[in-house]
C-alpha atoms as an extended CHARMM CRD file, in Angstrom:
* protein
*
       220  EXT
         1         1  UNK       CA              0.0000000000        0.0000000000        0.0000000000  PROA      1               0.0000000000
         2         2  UNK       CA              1.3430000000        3.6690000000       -0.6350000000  PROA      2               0.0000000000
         3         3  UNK       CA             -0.2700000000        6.6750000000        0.4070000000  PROA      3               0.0000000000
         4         4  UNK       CA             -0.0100000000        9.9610000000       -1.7350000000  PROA      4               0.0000000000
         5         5  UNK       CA             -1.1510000000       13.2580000000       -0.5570000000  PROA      5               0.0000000000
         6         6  UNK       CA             -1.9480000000       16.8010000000       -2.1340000000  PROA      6               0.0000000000
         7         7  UNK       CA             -0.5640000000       19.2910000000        0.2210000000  PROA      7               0.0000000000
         8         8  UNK       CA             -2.3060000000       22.7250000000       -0.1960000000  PROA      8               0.0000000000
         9         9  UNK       CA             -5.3480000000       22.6530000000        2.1280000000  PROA      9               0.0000000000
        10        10  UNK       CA             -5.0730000000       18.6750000000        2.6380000000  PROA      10              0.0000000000
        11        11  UNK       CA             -1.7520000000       18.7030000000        4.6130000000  PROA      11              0.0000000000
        12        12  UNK       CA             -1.7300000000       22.8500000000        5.3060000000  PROA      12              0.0000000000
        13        13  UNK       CA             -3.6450000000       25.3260000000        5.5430000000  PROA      13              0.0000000000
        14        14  UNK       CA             -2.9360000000       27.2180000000        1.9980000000  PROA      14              0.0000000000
        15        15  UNK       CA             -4.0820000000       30.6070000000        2.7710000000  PROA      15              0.0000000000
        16        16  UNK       CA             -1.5960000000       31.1700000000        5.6270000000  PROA      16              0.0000000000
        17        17  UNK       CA              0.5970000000       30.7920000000        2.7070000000  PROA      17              0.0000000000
        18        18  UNK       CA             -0.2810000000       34.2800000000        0.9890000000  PROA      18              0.0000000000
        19        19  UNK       CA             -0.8070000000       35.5930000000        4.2010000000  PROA      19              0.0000000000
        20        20  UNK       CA              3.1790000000       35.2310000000        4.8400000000  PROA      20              0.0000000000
        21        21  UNK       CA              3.9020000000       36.3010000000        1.5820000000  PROA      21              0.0000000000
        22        22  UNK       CA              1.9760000000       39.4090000000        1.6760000000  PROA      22              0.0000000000
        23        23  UNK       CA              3.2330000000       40.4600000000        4.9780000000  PROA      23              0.0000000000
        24        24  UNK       CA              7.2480000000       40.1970000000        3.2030000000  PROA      24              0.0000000000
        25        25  UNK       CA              5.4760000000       42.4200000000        0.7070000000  PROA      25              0.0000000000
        26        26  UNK       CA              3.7110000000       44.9020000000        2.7180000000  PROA      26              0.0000000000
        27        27  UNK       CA              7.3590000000       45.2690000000        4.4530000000  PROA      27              0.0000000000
        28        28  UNK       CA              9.1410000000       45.7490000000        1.4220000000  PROA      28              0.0000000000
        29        29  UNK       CA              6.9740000000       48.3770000000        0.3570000000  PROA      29              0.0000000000
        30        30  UNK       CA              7.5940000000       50.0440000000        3.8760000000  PROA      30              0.0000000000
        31        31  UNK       CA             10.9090000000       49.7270000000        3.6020000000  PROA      31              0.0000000000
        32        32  UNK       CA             11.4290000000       51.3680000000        0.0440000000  PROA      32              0.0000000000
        33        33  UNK       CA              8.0670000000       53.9780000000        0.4700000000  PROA      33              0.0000000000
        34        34  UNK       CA              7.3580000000       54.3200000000        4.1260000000  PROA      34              0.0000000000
        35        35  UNK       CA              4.0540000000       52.8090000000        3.5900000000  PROA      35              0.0000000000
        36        36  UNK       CA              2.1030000000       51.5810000000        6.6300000000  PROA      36              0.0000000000
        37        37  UNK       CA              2.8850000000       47.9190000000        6.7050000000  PROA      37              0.0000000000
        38        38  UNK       CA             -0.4170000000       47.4220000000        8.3590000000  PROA      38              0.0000000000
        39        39  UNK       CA             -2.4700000000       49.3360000000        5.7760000000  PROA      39              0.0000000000
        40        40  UNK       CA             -1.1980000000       47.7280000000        2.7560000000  PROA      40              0.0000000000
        41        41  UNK       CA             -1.3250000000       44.3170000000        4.2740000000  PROA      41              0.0000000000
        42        42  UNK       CA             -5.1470000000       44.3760000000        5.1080000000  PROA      42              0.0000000000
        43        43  UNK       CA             -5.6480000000       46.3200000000        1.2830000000  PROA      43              0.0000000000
        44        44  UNK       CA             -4.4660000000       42.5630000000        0.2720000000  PROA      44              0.0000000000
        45        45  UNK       CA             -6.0230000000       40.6340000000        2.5820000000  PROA      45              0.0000000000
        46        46  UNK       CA             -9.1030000000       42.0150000000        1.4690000000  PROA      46              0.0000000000
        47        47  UNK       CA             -8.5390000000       42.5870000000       -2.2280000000  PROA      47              0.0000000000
        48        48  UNK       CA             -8.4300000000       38.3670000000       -2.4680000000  PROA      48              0.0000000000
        49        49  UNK       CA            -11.3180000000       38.3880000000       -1.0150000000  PROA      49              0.0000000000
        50        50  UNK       CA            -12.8240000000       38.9300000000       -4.7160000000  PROA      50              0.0000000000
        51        51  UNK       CA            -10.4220000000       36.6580000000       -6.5280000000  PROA      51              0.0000000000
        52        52  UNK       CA             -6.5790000000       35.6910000000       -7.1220000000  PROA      52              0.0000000000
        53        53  UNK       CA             -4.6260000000       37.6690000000       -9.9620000000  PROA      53              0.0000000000
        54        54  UNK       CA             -3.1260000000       40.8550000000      -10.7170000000  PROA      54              0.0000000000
        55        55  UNK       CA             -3.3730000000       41.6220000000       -6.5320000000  PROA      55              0.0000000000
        56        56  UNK       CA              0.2400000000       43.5080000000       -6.3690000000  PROA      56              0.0000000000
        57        57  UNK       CA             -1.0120000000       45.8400000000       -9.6860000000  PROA      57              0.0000000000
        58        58  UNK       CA             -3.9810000000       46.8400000000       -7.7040000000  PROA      58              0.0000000000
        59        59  UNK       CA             -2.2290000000       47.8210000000       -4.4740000000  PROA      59              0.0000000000
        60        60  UNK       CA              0.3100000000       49.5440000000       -6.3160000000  PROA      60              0.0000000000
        61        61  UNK       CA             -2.0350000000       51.2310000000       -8.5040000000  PROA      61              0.0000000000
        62        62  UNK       CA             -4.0660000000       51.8650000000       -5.1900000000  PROA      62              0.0000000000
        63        63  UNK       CA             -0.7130000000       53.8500000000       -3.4430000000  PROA      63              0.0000000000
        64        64  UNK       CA              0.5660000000       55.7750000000       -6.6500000000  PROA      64              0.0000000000
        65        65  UNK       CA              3.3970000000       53.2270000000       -6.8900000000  PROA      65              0.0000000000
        66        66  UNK       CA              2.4060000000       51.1010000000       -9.9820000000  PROA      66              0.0000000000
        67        67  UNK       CA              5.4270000000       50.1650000000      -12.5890000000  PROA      67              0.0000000000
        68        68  UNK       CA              5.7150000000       46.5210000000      -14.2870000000  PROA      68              0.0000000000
        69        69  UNK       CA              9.2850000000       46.7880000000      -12.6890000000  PROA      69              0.0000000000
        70        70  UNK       CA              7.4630000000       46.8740000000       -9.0850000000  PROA      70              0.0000000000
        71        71  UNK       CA              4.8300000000       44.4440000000       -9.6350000000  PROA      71              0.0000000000
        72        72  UNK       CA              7.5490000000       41.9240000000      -10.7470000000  PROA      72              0.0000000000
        73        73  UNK       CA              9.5250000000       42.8070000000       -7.8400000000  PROA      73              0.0000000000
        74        74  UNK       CA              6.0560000000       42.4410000000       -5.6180000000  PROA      74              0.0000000000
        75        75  UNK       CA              5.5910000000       38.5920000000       -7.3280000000  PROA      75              0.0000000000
        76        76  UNK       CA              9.5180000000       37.8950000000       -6.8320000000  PROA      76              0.0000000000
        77        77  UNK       CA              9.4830000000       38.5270000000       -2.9820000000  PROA      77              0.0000000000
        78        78  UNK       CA              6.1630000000       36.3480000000       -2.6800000000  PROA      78              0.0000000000
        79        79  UNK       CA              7.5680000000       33.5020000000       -4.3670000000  PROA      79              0.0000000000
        80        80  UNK       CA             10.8120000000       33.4860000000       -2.8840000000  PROA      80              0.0000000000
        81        81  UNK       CA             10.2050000000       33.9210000000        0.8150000000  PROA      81              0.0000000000
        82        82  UNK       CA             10.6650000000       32.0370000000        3.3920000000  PROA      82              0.0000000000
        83        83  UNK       CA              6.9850000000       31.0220000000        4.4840000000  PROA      83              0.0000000000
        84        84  UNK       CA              5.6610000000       30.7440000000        8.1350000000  PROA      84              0.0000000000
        85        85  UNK       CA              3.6430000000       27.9550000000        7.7140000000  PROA      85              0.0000000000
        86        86  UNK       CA              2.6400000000       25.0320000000        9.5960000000  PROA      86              0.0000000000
        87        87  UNK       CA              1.3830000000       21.2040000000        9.1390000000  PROA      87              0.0000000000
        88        88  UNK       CA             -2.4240000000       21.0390000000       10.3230000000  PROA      88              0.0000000000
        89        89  UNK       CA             -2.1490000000       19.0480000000       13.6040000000  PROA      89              0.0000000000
        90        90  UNK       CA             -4.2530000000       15.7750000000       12.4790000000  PROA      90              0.0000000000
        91        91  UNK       CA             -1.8650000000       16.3860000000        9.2330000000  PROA      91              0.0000000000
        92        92  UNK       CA              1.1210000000       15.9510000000       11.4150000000  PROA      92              0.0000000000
        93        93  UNK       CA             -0.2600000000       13.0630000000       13.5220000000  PROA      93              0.0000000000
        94        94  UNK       CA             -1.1900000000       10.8730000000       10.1360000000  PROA      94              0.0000000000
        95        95  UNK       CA              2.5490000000       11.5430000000        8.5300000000  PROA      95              0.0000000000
        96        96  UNK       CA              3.3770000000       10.0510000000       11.8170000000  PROA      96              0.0000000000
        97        97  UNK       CA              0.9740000000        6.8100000000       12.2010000000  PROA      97              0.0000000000
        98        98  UNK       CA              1.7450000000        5.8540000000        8.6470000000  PROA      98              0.0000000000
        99        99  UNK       CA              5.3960000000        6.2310000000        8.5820000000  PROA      99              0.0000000000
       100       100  UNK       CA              5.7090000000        2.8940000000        8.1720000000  PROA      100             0.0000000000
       101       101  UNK       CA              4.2340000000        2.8530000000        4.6530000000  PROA      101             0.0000000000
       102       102  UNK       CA              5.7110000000        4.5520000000        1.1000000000  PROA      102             0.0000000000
       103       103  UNK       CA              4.2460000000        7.4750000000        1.3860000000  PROA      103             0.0000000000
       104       104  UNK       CA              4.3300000000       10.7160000000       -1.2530000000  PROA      104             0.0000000000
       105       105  UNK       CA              3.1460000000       14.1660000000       -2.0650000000  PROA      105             0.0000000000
       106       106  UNK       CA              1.6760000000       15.1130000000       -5.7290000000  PROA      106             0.0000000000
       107       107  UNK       CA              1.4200000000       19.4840000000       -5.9510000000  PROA      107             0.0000000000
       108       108  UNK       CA              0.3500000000       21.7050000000       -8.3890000000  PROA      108             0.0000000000
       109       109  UNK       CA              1.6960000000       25.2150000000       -9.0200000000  PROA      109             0.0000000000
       110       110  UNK       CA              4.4490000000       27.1820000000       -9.1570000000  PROA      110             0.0000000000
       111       111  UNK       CA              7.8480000000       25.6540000000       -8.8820000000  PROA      111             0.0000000000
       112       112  UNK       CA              9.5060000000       28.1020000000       -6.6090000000  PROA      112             0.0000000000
       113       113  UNK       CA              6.8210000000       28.4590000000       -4.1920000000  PROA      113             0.0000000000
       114       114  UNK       CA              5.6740000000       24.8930000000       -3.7870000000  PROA      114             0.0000000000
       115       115  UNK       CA              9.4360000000       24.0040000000       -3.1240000000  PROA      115             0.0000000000
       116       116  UNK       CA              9.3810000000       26.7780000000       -0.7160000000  PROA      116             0.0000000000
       117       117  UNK       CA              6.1440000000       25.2610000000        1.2500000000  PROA      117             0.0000000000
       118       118  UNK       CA              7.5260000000       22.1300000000        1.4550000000  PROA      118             0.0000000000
       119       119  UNK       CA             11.1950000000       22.6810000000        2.7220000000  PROA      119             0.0000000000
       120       120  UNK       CA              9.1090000000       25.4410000000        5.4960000000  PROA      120             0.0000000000
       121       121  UNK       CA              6.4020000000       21.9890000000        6.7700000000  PROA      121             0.0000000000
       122       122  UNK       CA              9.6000000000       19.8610000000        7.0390000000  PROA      122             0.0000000000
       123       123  UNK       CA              7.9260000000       17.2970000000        4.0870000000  PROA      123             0.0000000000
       124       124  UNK       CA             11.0070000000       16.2450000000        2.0550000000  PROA      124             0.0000000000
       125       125  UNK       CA             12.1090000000       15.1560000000        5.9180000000  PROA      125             0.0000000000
       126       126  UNK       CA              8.4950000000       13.0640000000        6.0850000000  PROA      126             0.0000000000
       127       127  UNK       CA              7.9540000000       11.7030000000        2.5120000000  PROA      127             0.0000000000
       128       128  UNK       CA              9.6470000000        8.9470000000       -0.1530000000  PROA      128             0.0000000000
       129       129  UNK       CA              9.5590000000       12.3050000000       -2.4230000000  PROA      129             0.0000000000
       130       130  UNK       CA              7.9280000000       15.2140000000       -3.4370000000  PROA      130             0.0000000000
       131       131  UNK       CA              6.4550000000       15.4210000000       -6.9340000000  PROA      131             0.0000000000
       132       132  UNK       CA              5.9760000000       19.3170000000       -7.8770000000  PROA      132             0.0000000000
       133       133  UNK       CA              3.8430000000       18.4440000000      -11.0700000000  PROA      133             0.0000000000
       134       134  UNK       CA              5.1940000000       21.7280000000      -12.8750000000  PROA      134             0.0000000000
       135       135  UNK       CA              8.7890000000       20.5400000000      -12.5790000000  PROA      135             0.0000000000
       136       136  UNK       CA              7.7190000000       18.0640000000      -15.6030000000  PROA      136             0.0000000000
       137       137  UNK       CA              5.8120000000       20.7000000000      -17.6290000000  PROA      137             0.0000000000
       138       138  UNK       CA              2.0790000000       21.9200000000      -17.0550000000  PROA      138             0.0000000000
       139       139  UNK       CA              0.9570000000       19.7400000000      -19.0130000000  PROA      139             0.0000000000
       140       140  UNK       CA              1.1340000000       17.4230000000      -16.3620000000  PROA      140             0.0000000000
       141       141  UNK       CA              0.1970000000       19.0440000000      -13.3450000000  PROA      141             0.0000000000
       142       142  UNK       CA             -3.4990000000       17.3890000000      -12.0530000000  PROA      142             0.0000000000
       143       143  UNK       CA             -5.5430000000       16.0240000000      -13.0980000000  PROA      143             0.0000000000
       144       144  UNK       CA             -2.8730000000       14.3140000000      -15.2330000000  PROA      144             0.0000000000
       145       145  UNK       CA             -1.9150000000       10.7030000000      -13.7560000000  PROA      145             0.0000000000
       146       146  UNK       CA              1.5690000000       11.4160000000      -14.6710000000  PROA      146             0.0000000000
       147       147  UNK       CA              3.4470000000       12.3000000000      -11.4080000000  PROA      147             0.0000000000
       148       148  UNK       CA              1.0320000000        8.9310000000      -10.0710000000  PROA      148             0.0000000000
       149       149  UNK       CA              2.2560000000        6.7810000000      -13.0760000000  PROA      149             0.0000000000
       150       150  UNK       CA              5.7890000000        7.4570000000      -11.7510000000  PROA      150             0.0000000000
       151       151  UNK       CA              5.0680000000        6.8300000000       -8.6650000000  PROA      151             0.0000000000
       152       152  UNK       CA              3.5740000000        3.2460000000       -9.5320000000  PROA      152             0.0000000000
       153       153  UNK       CA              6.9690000000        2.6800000000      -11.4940000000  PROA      153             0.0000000000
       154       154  UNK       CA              8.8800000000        3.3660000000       -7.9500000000  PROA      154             0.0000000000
       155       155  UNK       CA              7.2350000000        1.4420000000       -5.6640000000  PROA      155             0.0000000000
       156       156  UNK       CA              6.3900000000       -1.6810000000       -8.6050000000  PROA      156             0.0000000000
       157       157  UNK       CA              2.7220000000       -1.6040000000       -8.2090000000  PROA      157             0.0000000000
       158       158  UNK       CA             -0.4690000000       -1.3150000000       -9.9890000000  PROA      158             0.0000000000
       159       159  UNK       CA             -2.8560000000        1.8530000000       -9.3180000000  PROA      159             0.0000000000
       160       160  UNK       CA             -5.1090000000        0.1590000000       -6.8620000000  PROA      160             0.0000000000
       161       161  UNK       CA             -2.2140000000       -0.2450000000       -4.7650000000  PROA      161             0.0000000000
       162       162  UNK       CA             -2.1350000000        3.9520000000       -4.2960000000  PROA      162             0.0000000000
       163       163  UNK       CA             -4.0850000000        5.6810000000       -2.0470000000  PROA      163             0.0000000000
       164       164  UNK       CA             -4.5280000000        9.7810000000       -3.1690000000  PROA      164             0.0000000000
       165       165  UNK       CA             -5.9010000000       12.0600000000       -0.4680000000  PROA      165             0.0000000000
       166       166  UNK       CA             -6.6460000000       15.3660000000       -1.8300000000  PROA      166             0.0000000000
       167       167  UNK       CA             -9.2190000000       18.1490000000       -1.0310000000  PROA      167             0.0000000000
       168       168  UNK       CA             -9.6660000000       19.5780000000       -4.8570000000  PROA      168             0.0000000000
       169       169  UNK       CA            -12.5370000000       18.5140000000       -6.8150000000  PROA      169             0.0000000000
       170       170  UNK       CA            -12.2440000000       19.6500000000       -9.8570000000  PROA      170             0.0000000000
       171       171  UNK       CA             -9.0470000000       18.0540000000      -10.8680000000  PROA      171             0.0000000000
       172       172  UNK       CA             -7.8890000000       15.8550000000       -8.0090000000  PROA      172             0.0000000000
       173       173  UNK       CA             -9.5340000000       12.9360000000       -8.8430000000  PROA      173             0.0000000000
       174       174  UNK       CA            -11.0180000000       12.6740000000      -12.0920000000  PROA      174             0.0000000000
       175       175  UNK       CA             -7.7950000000       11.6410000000      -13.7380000000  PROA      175             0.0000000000
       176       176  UNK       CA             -6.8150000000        8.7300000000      -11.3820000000  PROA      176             0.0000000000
       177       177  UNK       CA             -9.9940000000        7.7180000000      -10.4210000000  PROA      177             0.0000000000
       178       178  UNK       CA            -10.6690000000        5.8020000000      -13.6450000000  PROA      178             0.0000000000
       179       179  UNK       CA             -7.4880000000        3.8930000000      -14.0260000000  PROA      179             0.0000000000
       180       180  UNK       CA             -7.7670000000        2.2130000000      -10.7120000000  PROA      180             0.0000000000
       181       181  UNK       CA             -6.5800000000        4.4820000000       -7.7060000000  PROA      181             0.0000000000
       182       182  UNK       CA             -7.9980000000        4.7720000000       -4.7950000000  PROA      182             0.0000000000
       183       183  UNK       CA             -9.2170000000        8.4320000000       -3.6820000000  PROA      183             0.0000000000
       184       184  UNK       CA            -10.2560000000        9.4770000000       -1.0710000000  PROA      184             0.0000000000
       185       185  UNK       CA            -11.5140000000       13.5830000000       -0.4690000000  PROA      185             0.0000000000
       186       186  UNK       CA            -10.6990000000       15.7570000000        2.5320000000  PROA      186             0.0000000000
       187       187  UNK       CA            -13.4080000000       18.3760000000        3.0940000000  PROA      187             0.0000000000
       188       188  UNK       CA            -11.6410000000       21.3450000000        3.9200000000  PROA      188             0.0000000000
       189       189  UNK       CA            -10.0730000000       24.6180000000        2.2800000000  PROA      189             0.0000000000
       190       190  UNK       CA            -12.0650000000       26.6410000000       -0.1930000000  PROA      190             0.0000000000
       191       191  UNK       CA            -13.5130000000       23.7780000000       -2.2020000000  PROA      191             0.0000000000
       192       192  UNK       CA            -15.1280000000       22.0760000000        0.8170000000  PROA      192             0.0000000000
       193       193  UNK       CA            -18.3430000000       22.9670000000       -0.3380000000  PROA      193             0.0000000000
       194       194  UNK       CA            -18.1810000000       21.9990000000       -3.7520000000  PROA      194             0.0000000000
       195       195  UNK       CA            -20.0020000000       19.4430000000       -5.0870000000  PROA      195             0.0000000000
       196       196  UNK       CA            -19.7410000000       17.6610000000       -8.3580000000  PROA      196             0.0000000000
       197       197  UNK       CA            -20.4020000000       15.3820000000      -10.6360000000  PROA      197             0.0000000000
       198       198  UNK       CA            -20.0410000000       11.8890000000      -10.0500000000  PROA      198             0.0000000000
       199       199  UNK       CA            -16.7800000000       11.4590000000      -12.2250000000  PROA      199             0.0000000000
       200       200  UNK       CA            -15.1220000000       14.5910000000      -10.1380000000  PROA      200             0.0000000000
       201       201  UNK       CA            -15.9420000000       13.1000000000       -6.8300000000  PROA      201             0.0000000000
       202       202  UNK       CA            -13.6760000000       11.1090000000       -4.9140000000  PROA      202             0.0000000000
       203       203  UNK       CA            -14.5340000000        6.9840000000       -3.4470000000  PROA      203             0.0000000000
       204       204  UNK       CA            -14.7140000000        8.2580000000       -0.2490000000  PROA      204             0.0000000000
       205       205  UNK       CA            -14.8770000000       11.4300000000        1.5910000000  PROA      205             0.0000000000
       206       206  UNK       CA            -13.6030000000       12.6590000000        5.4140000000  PROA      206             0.0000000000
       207       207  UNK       CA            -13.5790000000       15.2160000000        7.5360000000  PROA      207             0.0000000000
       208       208  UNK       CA            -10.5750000000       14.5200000000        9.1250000000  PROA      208             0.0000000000
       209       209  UNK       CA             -7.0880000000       12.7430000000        8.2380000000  PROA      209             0.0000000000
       210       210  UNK       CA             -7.8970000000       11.4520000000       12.0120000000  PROA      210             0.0000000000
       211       211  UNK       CA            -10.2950000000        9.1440000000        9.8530000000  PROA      211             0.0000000000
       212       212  UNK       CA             -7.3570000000        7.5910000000        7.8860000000  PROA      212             0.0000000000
       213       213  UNK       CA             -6.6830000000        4.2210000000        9.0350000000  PROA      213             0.0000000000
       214       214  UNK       CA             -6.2890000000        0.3730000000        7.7300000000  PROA      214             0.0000000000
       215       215  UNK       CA             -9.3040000000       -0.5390000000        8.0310000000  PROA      215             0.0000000000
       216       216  UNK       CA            -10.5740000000        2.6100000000        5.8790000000  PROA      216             0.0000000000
       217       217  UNK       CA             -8.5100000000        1.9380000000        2.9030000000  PROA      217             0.0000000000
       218       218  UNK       CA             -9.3750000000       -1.9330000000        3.5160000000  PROA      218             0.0000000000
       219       219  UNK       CA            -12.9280000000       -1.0480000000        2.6390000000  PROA      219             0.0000000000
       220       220  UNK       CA            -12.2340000000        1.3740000000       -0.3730000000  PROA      220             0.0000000000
């Protein structure tokens, strides 16, 4: 048996994530303007409140500071810094009780600040290895079974031998799912609420990784 698991909002908590990285910002942009740290920081907090994308433009644009030079300087310090993030706690405990077992992490998105998350939550220490799905082209990043293929190929088994736990809906599972692996859907993070169709949706969904154990995945 191997277990694989997403790590934005399955094994962390994502958002504290851009919350770190747009404090580093909001200090930069004290440091070089004397802008209130504080004010600048909640303009961002709030401004993803409506949606990801183009947040650095509009609190530049919203100080008088705007220049493509600044916004890429804006994106730079958010993907390079050092996060303060943490492992959820029932996150932490399940790395533990299944240490015993092959166990991996499949994650989407940028290369930089996925590596970044994982070296801050101590998971290259935890895991066989960390598939970043972008380090092997876009392409396939989820829901391509690549990074799962290669991970079958590793450990010599079929699919059905490879437990995914991921919390993402609309791509975790629907390209696994029908060759065989096992899924399995933690409700939490911002697509908790989502429901889809029945090709989306994962075998089995939880609460809690304090749900995970062998008699779970002996029933799956």
């Amino acid at each position: 048996m191997v277990l694989v698991f997403d790590m934005d909002d399955t094994l962390f908590e994502e958002i504290t994530y851009v919350k770190s990285g747009f404090k580093e910002v909001a200090t930069y942009l004290f440091r070089k303007y004397s802008l209130p740290p504080d004010d600048s920081y909640e303009y961002m907090l709030k401004r993803i409140e409506g949606g990801r994308g183009h947040i650095f433009n509009d609190v530049l644009l919203k100080y008088n500071l705007f220049s493509n030079a600044e916004v890429r300087k804006c994106l730079s310090i958010y993907r390079s810094h050092r996060p303060h993030i943490h492992l959820y706690k029932d996150a932490e405990k399940c790395l533990n009780r299944f240490k015993h077992l092959p166990l991996y992490i499949v994650t989407d998105g940028n290369k930089i600040v996925q590596n970044n998350k994982l070296k801050a939550l101590g998971l290259y220490d935890r895991v066989k290895f960390c598939y970043i799905t972008h380090r092997y082209g876009i392409r396939q990043a989820k829901p391509s079974p690549y990074c799962f293929l290669k991970i079958c190929e590793r450990e010599k088994v079929e699919p059905h031998k490879v437990f995914y736990i991921g919390d993402n809906p609309n791509k975790d599972f629907i390209g696994i799912k029908p060759m065989g692996f096992k899924t399995i859907r933690v409700l939490r993070g911002m697509f908790k609420d989502i429901r889809n169709k029945e090709e989306y949706e994962a075998d089995l969904n939880i609460y809690s990784l304090d749900e995970l154990d062998n008699r779970l995945f002996m029933a799956l």
